[in-house]
Structures are given as structure tokens and as C-alpha cells.
C-alpha positions as CSV (number, residue, x, y, z in Angstrom):
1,X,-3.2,37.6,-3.4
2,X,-2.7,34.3,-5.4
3,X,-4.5,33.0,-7.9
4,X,-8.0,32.3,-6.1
5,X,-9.5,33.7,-2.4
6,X,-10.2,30.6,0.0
7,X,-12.9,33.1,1.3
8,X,-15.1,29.7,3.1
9,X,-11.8,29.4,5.2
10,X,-11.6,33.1,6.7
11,X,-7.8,32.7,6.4
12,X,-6.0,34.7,4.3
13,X,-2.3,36.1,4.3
14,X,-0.9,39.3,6.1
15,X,0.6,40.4,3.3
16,X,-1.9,39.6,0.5
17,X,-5.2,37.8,1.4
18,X,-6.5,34.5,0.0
19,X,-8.2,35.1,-3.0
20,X,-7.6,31.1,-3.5
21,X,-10.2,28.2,-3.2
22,X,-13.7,29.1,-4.2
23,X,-12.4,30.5,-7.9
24,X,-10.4,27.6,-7.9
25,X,-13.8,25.7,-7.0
26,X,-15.7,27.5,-9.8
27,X,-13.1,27.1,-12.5
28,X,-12.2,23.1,-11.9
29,X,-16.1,23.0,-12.1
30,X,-15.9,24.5,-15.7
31,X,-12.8,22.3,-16.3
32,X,-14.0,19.1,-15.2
33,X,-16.7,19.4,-17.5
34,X,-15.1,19.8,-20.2
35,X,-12.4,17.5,-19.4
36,X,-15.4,15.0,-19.1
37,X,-16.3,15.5,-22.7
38,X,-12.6,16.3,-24.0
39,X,-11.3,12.6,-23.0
40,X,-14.2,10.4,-23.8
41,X,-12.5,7.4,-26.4
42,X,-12.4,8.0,-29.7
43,X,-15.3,5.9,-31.6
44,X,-13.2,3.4,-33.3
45,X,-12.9,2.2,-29.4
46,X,-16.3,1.2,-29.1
47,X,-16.6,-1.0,-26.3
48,X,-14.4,1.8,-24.2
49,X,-16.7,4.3,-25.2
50,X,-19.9,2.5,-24.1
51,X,-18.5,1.4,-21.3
52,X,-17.4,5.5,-20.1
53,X,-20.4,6.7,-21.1
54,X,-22.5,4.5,-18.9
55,X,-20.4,5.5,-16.2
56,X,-21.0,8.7,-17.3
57,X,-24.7,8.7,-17.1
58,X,-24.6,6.5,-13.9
59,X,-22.6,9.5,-12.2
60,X,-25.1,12.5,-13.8
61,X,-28.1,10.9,-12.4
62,X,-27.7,10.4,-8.7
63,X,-28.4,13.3,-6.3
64,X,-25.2,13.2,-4.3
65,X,-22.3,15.4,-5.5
66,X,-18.5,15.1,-4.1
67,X,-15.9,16.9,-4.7
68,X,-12.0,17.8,-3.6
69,X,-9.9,21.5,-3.9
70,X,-6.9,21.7,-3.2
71,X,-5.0,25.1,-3.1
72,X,-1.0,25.5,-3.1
73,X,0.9,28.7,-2.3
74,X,4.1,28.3,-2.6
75,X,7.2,30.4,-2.4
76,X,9.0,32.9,-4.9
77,X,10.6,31.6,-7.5
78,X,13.6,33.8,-7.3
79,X,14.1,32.9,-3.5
80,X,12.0,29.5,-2.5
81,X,12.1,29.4,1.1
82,X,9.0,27.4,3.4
83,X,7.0,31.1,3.2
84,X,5.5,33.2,0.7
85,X,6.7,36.3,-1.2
86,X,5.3,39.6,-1.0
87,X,5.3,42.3,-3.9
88,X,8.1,43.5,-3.9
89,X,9.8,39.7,-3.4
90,X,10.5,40.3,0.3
91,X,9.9,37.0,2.3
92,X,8.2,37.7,5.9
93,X,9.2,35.1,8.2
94,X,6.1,34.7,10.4
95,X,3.8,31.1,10.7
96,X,0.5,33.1,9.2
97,X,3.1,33.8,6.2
98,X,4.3,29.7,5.4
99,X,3.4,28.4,1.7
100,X,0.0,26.4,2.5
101,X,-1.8,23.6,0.7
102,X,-5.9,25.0,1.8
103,X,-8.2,21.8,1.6
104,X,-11.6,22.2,1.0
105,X,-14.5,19.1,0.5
106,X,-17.7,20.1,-0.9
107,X,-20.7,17.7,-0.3
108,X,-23.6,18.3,-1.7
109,X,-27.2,17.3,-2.7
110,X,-28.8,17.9,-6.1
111,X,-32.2,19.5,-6.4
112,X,-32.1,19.7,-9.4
113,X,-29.3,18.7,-12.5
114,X,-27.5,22.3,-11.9
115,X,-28.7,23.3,-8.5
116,X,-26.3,22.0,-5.8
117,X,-27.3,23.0,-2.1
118,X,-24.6,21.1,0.8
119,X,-21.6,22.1,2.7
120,X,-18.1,22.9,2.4
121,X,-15.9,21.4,5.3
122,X,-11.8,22.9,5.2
123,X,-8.6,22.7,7.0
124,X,-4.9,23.9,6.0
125,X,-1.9,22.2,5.7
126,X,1.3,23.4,6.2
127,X,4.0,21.4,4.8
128,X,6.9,22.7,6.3
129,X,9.1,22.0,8.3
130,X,7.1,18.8,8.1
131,X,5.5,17.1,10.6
132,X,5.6,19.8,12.9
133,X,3.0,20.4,15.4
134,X,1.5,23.4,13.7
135,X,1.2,21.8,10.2
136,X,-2.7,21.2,10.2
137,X,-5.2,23.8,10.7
138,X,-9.2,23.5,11.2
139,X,-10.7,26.4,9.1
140,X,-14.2,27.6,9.5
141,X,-17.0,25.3,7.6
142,X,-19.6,26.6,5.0
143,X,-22.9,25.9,4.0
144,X,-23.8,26.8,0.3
145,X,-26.5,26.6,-2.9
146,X,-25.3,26.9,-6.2
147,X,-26.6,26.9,-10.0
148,X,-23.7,25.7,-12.8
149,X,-25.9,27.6,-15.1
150,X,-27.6,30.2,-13.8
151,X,-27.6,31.9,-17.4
152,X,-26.5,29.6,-20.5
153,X,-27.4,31.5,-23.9
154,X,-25.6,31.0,-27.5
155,X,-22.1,30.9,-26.4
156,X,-22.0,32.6,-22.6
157,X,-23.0,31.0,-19.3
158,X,-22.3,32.1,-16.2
159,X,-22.4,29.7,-12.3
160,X,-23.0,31.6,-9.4
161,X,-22.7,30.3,-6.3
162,X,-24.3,31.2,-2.5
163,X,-22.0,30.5,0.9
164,X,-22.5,31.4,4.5
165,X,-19.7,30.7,6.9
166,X,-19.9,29.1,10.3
167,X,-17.4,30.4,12.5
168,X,-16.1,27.2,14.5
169,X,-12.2,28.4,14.9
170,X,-11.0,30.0,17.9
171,X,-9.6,32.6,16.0
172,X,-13.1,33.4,13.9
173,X,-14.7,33.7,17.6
174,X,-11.9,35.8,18.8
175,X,-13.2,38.6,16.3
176,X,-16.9,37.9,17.5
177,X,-17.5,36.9,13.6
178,X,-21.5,35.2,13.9
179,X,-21.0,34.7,9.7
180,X,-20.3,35.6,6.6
181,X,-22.2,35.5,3.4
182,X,-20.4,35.9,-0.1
183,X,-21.8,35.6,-3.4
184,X,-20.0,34.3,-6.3
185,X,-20.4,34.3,-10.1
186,X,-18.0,33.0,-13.0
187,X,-18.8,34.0,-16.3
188,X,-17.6,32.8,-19.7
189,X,-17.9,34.0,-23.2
190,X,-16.9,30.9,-26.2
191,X,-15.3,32.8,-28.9
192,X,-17.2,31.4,-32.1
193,X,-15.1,29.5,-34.3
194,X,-12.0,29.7,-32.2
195,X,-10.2,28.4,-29.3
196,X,-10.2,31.5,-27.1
197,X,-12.7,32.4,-24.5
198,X,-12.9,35.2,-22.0
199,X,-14.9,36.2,-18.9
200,X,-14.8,37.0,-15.1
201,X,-14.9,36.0,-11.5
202,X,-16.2,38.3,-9.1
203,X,-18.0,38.4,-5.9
204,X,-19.5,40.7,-3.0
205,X,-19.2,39.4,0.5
206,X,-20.3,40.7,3.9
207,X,-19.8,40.1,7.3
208,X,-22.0,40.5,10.7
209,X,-20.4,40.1,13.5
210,X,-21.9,40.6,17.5
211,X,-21.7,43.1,19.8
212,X,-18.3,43.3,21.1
213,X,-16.4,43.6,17.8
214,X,-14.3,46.5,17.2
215,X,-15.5,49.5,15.9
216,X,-13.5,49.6,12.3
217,X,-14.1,45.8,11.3
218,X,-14.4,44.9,7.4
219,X,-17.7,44.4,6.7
220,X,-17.7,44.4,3.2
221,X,-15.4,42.7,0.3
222,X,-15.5,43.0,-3.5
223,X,-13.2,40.7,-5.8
224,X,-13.0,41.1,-9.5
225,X,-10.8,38.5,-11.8
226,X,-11.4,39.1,-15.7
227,X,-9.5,36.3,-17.6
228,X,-8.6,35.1,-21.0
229,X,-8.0,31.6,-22.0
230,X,-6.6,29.7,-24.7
231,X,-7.7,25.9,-25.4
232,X,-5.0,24.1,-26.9
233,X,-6.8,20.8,-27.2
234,X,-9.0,18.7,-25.0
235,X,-6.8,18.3,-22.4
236,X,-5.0,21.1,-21.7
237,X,-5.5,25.1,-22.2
238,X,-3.2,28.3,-21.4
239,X,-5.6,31.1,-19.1
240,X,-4.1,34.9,-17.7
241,X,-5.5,36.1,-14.9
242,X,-5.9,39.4,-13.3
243,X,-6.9,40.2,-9.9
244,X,-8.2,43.0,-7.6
245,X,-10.1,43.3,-4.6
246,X,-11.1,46.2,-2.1
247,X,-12.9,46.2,1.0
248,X,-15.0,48.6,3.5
249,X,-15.2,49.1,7.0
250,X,-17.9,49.9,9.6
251,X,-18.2,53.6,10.0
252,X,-17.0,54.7,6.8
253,X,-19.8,56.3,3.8
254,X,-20.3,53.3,1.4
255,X,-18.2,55.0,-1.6
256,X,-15.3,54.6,0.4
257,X,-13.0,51.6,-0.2
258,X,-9.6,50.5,0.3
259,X,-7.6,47.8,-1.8
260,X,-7.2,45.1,0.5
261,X,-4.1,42.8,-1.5
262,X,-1.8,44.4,-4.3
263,X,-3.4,43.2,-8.0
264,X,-1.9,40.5,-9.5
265,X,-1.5,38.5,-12.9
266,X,-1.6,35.6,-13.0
267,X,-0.7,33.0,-16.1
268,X,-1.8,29.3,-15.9
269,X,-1.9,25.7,-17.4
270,X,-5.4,23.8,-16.6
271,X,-4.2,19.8,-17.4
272,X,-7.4,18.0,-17.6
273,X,-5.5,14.3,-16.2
274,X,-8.8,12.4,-16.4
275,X,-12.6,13.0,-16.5
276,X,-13.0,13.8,-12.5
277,X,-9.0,15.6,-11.9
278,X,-7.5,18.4,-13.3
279,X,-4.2,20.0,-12.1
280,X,-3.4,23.5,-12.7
281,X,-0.3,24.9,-11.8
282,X,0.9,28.5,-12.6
283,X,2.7,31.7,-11.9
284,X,1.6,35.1,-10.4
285,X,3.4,38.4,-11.0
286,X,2.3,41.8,-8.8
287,X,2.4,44.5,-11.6
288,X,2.0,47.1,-8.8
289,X,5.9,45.4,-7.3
290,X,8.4,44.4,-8.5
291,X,8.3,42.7,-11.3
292,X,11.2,40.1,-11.0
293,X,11.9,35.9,-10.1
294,X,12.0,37.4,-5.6
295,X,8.3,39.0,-6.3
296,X,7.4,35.9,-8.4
297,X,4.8,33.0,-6.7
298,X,4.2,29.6,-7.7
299,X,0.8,28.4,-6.9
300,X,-1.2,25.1,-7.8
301,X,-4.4,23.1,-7.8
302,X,-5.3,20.3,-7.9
303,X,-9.2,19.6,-8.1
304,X,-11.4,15.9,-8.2
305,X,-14.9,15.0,-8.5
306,X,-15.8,12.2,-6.4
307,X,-19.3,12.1,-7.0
């Protein structure tokens, strides 16, 4: 599954999915802004720390909002190879199956301090064998609204965040996919007095699709991530990870659902670099497989704020 689903790029891996960029999205949100406060100067620099916190307040108060996820799957640890491992630390050689970087730009317009409305614009890269003709990919584009604090009370808060998909690849039209609307909310719990916090990712995302689909396509997904995290200091903090998703298809009663990637765990380090980039790399395990260095991933990202 990796860490986080890149759900705005309708790509995902044969084996298991691409639960990828927009957890990665909603966690370098919540890690950029703390970063922001974690490496402001100390006060015995006072002319540095005037002059960052005018920049700062300069960046908080215009409406436009930039920003840059990147996504790396990458191969086992036990085996690297240019392609990802499955579960049980079998490597399938097939292009859909090649360690990707997943690119995704968000541009958007604030309405208000915490509500963000703009679009998401994606491609893939696929870095080996490099500089082959297959190595970028167009993904489908997104249009979104989102609120960085939807709820903010005592010591929990909780973004949620609202996509629809435009289907402009080739391979989205080929399934007769009109769009795809996902909704999306991290939660987080401070532990008082302490260094540890704790919450979840989860969303619910369906598809329509016209009238010459097929007859058993997905038209619903659910994803569900509860995580625990350890703040060393201001720059850096330890989180684990655990992952599971199902989905149901058209013409079955509503209570059935199938598991649509094997769960995984995943353990990370979030390194806040500077203010506006963090880079988080980490390793993901598949509890359900086998539980050795073959069936063992190395993923990354890296995440920027522009604007």
C-alpha cells in the first residue's frame, strides 16, 4: 500500500494500491506548521528573528497558497531492484509495478485563513532505467476545498479536506470514469505535558462513472491510518503508521466489502529542514506477509510550501 494513497492521481499499484500523496499532503501540512514555529531563531538573535517573522506574516497574509508533494516508492530492502515488493517480498516485473516518485502541485486561493479552495495538477516519474521513454506520466488533475481546522479544541484538531477528480488520462477514459469525489480528514490528539501525540487519517471516496462501464466497477473506497508519534525536538519526530483500506463494487448489498491492499505498518522520520520543506523518509512492513528485509519497502517524501 505504502505509506500514503495518491488517490487525486487514480494510479495505484497492482499489487497494493497508492495509498500515497494526499496523507502525505495532510501530514506535511501539519509538519510544515510546526516546522514554521520549531525553527524560528532563538531571541538572543534579534535582528534574525525580526527579520523571519516579517516574512512570516508577509507569507500568512496573501490569498495565494503553493505548495509541492512528492511521493517515493521504492524497492525492498532485502532485494532493491527498479520495482516494488509485494507482501510476501516477491518483486513483479511489470512497468505498472516500477518504484515511482508521484508529483503532485497544489494551487490554491484562500477564502479565508484555513479555508483553501484551488487545484491539484500531478504527473509520475519513473526513474528507472532513466531517461527512458516511459519515465513521465500525466495523472488525472483535481479540483479541491479544504479547512486546516475544521475542529481545533483544547489539544485536538482535525483538517479535512474535499477533492473531485477530472479524468484527462487515456487510461481514466478507458474505464468511462466522469469523476471521483473523496473526502479526507486528519485528526490529532497533543498528549498534555508530553511529546507524544496520536490520531488518524481516513477517508470515503466514490466514483461515477457513464454508461458503458463494466458491470462490477469499484464504486466505493474507505481508508483508515491511526498513528502515533513521538516529537523528539523541533525539528525532527519518530511517527508508526498503520494502514487498511477496503472497497465495494456496483451490484453488491452495501455491507459487503473487500480489502483492496494487504495492511501495513509503517515507521517514519518527519525532518523539518526549514520552515517551508520537510523530508520524511521511512520503512513499511506488511504484517499480514512476510515479515522480512524481501517484503520490506522504502518510501519517502519530500514536501515544500511555496506560497
Amino acid at each position: 500500500m505504502s505509506l500514503f494513497f495518491s488517490l487525486s492521481q487514480e494510479k495505484h499499484k497492482s499489487v497494493r494500491g497508492s495509498l500515497q500523496i494526499f496523507a502525505a499532503l495532510a501530514l506535511s501540512f501539519n509538519l510544515i506548521h510546526s516546522a514554521s514555529a520549531a525553527l524560528k531563531p532563538t531571541t538572543s538573535v534579534a535582528t534574525t528573528t525580526s527579520t523571519t517573522e516579517k516574512a512570516t506574516s508577509v507569507k500568512s497574509s496573501q490569498p495565494f497558497s503553493a505548495s509541492y508533494a512528492g511521493v517515493f516508492s521504492g524497492p525492498s530492502l532485502g532485494n532493491p531492484s527498479g520495482y516494488q515488493p509485494d507482501d510476501q517480498g516477491n518483486v513483479r516485473i511489470d512497468p505498472s509495478n516500477r518504484i515511482v516518485l508521484r508529483n503532485s502541485f497544489n494551487l490554491g486561493y484562500k477564502i479565508t485563513p484555513n479555508v483553501v479552495v484551488g487545484s491539484i495538477l500531478n504527473f509520475n516519474y519513473y526513474p528507472l532505467p532513466m531517461f527512458s521513454k516511459g519515465s513521465f506520466e500525466l495523472a488525472d488533475p483535481a479540483l479541491k476545498v479544504s479547512n486546516g481546522n475544521f475542529i481545533k479544541t483544547g489539544h485536538f484538531t482535525m483538517a479535512v479536506d474535499l477533492r473531485a477528480s477530472i479524468p484527462v488520462t487515456q487510461r481514466t477514459r478507458d474505464r468511462n470514469l466522469l469523476t471521483s469525489v473523496r473526502f479526507w480528514q486528519t485528526s490529532t490528539y497533543q498528549i498534555p505535558n508530553s511529546h507524544w501525540s496520536l490520531g488518524a487519517y481516513s477517508f470515503v471516496k466514490g466514483y461515477a462513472y457513464g454508461q458503458n462501464a463494466k458491470k462490477d466497477v469499484a464504486i466505493l473506497d474507505a481508508y483508515l491510518a491511526p498513528f502515533l508519534n513521538y516529537e523528539f525536538n523541533q525539528t525532527a519526530s519518530l511517527s508508526l503508521t498503520y494502514e487498511m483500506d477496503a472497497t465495494h463494487y456496483a451490484g453488491q448489498s452495501l455491507t459487503q466489502w473487500a480489502a483492496k491492499d494487504p495492511t501495513d505498518l509503517t515507521l517514519g522520520l518527519a525532518l523539518n529542514l526549514t520552515p517551508s520543506i520537510t523530508f520524511n523518509p521511512w520503512i513499511e512492513i506488511f504484517p499480514g506477509g512476510k515479515v522480512n528485509l524481501n517484503a520490506t519497502q522504502f518510501g519517502a517524501l519530500v514536501s515544500a510550501r511555496i506560497l
